[in-house]
C-alpha positions as CSV (number, residue, x, y, z in Angstrom):
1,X,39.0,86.0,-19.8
2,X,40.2,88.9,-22.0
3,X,40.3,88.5,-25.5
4,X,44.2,89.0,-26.1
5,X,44.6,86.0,-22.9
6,X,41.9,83.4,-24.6
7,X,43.9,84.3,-28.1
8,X,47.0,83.0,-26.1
9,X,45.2,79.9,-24.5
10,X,44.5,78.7,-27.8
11,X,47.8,79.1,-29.4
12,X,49.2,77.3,-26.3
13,X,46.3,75.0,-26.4
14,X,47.6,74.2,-29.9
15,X,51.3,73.4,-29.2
16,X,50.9,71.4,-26.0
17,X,51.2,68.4,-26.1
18,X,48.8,67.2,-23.5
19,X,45.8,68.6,-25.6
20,X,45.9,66.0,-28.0
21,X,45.2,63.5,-25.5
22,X,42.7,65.6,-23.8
23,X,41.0,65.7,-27.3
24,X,41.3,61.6,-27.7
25,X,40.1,61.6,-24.0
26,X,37.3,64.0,-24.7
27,X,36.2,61.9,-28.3
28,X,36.9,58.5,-26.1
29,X,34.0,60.2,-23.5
30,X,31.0,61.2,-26.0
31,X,31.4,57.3,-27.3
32,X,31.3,55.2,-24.1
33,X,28.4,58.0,-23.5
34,X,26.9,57.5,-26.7
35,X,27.1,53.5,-26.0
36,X,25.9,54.0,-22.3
37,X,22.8,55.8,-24.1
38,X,22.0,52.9,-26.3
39,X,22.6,50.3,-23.1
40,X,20.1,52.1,-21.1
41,X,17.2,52.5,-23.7
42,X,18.1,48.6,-24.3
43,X,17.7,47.7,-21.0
44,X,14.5,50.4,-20.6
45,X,13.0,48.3,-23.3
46,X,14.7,44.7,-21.5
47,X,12.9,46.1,-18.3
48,X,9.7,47.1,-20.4
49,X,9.2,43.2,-22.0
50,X,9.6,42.2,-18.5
51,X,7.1,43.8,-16.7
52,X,4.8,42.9,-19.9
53,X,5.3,39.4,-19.7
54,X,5.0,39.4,-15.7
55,X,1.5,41.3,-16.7
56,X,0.7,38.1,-19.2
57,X,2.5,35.6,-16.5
58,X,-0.2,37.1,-13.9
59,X,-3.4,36.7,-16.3
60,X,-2.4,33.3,-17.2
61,X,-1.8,32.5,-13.4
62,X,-5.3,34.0,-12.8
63,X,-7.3,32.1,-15.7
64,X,-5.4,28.8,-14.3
65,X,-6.1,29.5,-11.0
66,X,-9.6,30.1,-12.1
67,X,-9.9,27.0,-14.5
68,X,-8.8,24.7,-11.8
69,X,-11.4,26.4,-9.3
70,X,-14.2,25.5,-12.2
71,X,-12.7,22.0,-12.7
72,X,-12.7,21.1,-8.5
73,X,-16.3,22.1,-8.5
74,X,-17.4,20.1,-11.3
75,X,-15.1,17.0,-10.2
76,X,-17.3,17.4,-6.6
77,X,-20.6,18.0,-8.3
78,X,-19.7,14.7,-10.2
79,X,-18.4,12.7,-6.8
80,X,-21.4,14.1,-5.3
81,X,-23.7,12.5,-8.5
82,X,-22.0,9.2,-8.1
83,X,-22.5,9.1,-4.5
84,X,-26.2,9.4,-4.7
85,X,-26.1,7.1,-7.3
86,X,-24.2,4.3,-5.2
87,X,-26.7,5.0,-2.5
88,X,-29.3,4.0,-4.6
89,X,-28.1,1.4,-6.2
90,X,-27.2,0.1,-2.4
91,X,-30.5,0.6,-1.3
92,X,-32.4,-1.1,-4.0
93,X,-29.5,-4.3,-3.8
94,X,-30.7,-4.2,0.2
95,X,-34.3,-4.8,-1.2
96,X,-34.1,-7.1,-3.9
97,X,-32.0,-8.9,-1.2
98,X,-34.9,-8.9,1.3
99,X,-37.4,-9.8,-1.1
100,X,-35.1,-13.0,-2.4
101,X,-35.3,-13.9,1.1
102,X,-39.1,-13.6,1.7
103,X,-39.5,-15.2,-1.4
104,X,-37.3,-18.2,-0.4
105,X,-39.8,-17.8,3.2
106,X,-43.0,-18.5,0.6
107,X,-41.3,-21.2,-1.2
108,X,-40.3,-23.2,2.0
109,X,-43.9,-22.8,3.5
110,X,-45.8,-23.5,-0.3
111,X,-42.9,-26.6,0.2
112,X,-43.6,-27.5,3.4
113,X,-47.4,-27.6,2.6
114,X,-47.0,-30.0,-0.2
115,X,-45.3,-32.1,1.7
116,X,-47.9,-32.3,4.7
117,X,-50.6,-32.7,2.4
118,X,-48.5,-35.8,0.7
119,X,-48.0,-37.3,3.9
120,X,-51.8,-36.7,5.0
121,X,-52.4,-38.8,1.8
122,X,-50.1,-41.1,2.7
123,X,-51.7,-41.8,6.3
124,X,-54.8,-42.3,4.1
125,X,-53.4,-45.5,2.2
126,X,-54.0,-48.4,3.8
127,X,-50.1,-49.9,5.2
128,X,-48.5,-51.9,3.7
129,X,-46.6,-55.6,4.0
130,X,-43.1,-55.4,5.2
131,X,-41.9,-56.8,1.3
132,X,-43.7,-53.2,0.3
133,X,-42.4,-51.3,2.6
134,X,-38.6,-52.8,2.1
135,X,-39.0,-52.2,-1.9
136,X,-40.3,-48.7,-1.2
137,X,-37.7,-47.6,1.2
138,X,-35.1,-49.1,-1.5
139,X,-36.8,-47.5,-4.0
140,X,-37.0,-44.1,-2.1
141,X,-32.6,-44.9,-1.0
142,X,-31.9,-44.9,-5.0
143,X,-34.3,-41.7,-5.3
144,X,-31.8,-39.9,-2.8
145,X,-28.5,-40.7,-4.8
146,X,-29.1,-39.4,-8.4
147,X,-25.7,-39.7,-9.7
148,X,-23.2,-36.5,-9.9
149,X,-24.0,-36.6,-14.5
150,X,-27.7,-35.9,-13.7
151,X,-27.1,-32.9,-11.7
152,X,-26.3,-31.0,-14.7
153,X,-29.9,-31.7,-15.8
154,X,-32.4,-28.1,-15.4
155,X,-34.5,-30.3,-12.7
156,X,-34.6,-33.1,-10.3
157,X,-38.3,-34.3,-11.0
158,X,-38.5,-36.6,-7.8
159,X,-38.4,-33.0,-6.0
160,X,-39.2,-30.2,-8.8
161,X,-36.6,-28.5,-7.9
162,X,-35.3,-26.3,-11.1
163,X,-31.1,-25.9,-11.2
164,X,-28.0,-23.5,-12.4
165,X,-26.2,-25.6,-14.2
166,X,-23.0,-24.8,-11.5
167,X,-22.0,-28.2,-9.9
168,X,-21.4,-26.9,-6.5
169,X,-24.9,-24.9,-6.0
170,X,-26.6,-28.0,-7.6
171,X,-25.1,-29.7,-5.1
172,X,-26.1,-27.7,-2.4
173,X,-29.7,-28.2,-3.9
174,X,-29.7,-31.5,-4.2
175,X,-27.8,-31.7,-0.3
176,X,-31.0,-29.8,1.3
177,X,-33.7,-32.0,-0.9
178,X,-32.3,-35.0,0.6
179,X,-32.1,-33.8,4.0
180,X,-35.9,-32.4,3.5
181,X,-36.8,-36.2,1.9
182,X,-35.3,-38.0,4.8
183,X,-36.7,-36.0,7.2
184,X,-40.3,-36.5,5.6
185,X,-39.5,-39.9,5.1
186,X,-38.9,-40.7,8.7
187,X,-42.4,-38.3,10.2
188,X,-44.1,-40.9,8.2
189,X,-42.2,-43.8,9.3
190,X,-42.7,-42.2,12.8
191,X,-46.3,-42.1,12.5
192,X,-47.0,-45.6,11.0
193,X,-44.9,-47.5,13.5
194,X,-47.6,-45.5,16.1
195,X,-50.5,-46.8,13.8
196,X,-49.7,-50.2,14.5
197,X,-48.7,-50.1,17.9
């Protein structure tokens, strides 16, 4: 453009009215671009704290992840202690359960010799008159009903038999040392009645 025809754009430029709106319209443009400059470094930095705390959210994840890993293991190494330890204790309760019972075996048989060497003894005595015998056999009927206040005593001396303390096992005891006595008691009545015949 020559200079004589940009001298005459301005002056028309000047006096039309259009260019004051093109200037408000040109001033209106450099702010909302100013502003749309600021929004974008805003959300630069927005997306910037973002991908930092997805960073931290990923380490975090990554030290649960591995603290929970650790934990598991040393939960199982734990289970896996306390299972050995049950199968001990299961395996000794098995023995000391084996050796009550072979202790109860030598107790009957030590028991069971006493009483054959009492009623060897007995076969020794010379017999005696029916009065004696009836006052024995009473004698031996009261022996076998102790009443239920004795049985909290520690022993029952007629059979040397040591108790708990606990009514119902003391009764037990005391059930199978009258069923032991009467069965004694009747292998020597047995035996005698043989004598005299």
């Amino acid at each position: 453009m020559s200079a004589g025809r940009q001298e005459a754009f301005d002056h028309f430029r000047r006096d039309n009215p259009l260019n004051h709106k093109l200037e408000e319209h040109k001033r209106i443009l450099k702010q909302r671009y100013t502003e749309a400059k600021s929004l974008g470094e805003a959300t630069n930095q927005c997306r910037n704290r973002i991908n930092h705390m997805k960073g931290q959210y990923e380490q975090m994840h990554l030290r649960l992840a591995a603290q929970l890993t650790q934990d598991e293991i040393e939960k199982n190494r734990e289970l896996n202690d306390l299972r050995s330890k049950m199968e001990r204790e299961q395996t000794e309760y098995r023995e000391y359960r084996l050796q009550k019972l072979k202790d109860f075996d030598d107790w009957w048989e030590q028991q069971s010799e006493q009483a054959e060497q009492q009623r060897e003894l007995l076969d020794m005595k010379p017999l005696k008159s029916n009065s004696d015998v009836s006052r024995q056999s009473t004698a031996s009927f009261q022996m076998e009903r102790p009443s239920i206040s004795n049985s909290a005593n520690k022993t029952l001396p007629q059979f040397n038999l040591p108790l708990t303390g606990d009514k119902k096992t003391d009764d037990d005891i005391l059930a199978f040392a009258n069923a032991r006595q009467r069965i004694l008691s009747q292998t020597h009545k047995c035996k005698k009645e043989i004598f005299v015949l």
